[in-house]
C-alpha positions as CSV (number, residue, x, y, z in Angstrom):
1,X,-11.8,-12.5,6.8
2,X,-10.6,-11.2,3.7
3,X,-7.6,-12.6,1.7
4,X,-5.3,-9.9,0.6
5,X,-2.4,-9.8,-1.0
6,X,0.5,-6.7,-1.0
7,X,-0.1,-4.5,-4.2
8,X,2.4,-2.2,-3.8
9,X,4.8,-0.6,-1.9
10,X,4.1,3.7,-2.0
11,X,6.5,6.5,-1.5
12,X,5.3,9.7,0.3
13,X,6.1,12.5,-1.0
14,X,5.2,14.7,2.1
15,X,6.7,12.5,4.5
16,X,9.5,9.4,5.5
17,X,6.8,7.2,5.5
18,X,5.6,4.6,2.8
19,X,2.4,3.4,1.9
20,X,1.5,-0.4,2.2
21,X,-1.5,-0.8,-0.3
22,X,-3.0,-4.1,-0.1
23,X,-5.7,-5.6,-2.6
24,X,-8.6,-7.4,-1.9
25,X,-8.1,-10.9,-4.1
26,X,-11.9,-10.9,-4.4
27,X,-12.8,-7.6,-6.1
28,X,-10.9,-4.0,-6.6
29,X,-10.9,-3.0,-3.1
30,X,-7.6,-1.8,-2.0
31,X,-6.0,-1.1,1.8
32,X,-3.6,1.8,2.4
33,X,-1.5,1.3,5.9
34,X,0.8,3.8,6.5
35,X,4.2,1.8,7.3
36,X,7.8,3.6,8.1
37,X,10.4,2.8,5.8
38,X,12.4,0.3,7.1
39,X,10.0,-1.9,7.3
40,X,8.9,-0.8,3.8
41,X,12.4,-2.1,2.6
42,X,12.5,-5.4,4.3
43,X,9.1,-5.9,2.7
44,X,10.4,-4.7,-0.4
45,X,13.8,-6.7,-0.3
46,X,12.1,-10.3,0.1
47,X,9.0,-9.1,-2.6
48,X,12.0,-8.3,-5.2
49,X,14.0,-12.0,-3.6
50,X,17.0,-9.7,-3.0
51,X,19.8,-11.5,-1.9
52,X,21.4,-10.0,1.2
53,X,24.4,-10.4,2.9
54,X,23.0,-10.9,6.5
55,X,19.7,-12.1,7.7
56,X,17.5,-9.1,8.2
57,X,15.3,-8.6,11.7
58,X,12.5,-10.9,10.3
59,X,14.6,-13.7,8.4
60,X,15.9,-13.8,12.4
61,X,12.4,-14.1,13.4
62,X,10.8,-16.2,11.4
63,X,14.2,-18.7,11.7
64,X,13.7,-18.3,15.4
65,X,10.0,-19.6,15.2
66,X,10.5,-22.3,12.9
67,X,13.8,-23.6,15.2
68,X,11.6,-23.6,18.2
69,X,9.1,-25.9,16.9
70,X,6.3,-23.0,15.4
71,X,5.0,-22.0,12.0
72,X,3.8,-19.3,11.3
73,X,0.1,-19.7,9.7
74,X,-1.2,-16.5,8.7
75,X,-1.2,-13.0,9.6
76,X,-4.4,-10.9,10.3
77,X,-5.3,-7.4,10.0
78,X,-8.0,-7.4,12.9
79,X,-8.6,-3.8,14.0
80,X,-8.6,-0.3,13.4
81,X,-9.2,2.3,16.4
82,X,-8.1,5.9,16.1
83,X,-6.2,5.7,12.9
84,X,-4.1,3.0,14.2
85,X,-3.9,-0.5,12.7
86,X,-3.7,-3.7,14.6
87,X,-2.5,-6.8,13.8
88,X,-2.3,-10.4,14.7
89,X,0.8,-13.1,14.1
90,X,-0.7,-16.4,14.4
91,X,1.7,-19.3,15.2
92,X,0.8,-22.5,15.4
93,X,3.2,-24.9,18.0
94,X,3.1,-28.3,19.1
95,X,-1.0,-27.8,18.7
96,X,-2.0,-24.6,19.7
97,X,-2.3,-22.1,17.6
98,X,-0.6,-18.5,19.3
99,X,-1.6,-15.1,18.4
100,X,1.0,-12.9,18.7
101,X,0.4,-9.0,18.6
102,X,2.0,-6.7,16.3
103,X,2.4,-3.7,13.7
104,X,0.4,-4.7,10.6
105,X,4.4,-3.9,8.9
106,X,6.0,-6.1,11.2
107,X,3.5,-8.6,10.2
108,X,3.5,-8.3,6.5
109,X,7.4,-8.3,6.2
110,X,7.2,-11.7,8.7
111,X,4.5,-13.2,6.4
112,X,6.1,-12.2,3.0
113,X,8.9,-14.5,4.1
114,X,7.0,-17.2,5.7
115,X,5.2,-17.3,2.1
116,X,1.7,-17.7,4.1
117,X,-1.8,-15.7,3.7
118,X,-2.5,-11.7,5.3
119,X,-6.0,-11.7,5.9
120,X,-7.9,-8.3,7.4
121,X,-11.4,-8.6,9.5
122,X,-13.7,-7.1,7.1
123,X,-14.8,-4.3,9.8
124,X,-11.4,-2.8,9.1
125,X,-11.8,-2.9,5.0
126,X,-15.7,-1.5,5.5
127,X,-13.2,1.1,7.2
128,X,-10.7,2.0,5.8
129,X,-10.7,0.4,2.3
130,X,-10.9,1.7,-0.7
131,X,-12.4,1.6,-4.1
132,X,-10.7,3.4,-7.3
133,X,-12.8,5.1,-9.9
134,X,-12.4,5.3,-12.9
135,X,-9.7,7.6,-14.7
136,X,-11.5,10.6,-16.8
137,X,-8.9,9.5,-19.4
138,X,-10.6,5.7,-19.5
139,X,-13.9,7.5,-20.0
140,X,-14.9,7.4,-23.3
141,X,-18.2,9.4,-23.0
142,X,-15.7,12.3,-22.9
143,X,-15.2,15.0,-19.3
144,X,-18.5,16.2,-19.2
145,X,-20.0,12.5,-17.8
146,X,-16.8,12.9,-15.7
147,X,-18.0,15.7,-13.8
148,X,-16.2,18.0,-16.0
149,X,-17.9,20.6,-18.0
150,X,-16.8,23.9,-20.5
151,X,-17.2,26.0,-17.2
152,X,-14.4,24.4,-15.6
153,X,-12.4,23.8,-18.2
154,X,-13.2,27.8,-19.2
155,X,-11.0,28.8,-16.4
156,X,-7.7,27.5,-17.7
157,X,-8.8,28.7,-21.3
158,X,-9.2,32.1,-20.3
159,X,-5.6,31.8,-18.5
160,X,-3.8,30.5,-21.6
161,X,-5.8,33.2,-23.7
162,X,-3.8,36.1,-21.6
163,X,-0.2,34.4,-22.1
164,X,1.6,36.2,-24.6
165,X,3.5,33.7,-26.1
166,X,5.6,35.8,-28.4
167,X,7.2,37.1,-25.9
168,X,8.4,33.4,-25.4
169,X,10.4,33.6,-28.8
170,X,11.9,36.7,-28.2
171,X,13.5,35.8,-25.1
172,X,15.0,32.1,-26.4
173,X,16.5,33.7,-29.6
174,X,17.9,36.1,-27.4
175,X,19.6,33.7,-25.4
């Protein structure tokens, strides 16, 4: 298992959904899981310690378990099958530990205010995780060890070479 903590919270910009992206506390791997956003907010809400007026679904759960005698451990991020995540709730009561299925979202909102670990089975990060590269702008060896050579770039210099930019002037000072 494989300790991660929430990075960030994403917006999409093609769709309602938000992007959970959780980071491996080991190395740079990261963990993209698509979440909808309400549970994005109630994630978001107890990350940012947002005072609100009424208890939200999971302050309601996570009371419920500690009044009946539980605590909540850990989550875990256990499986992956057909682009669908799968999660695990794990509760430990009166010395048993219970697993307790659920939406990797539901999860994470539930263990953000518990304050306890999210783990994921390292068959899903082998998965679905990811590693950044590096920005061309960090490179200092300049675009061409970047993948980028004159031929590429010659494109966008040929467009700008057939702009007529006085034209530009023209038009402002008429205005």
């Amino acid at each position: 298992m494989i300790e991660v903590t929430i990075d960030s919270i994403r917006v999409s910009l093609m769709s309602q959904h938000r992007v959970a992206i959780l980071k491996d506390g080991e190395s740079e791997r990261y963990l993209p899981i698509w979440i909808g956003p309400c549970e994005a907010d109630a994630i978001t809400v107890e990350l940012q310690e947002m005072e609100m007026a009424r208890p939200l679904t999971y302050d309601i759960f996570a009371t419920t378990i500690a009044e009946l005698g539980g605590a909540v451990s850990h989550i875990l991020i256990r499986d992956l099958r057909n682009d669908v995540f799968y999660a695990n709730i794990l509760v430990d009561h009166d010395g048993e530990r219970l697993e307790i299925d659920a939406r990797p979202s539901d999860a994470m909102a539930l263990a953000v205010r518990a304050h306890v670990p999210i783990y994921v089975e390292e068959k899903v990060m082998e998965q679905a995780g990811i590693t950044p590269e590096e920005d061309i702008e960090d490179d200092v060896d300049g675009p061409e060890s970047a993948g980028v050579n004159d031929k590429d770039l010659s494109v966008f210099s040929d467009f700008v070479d057939t702009l007529d930019l006085e034209d530009l002037d023209s038009d402002e000072q008429q205005e």
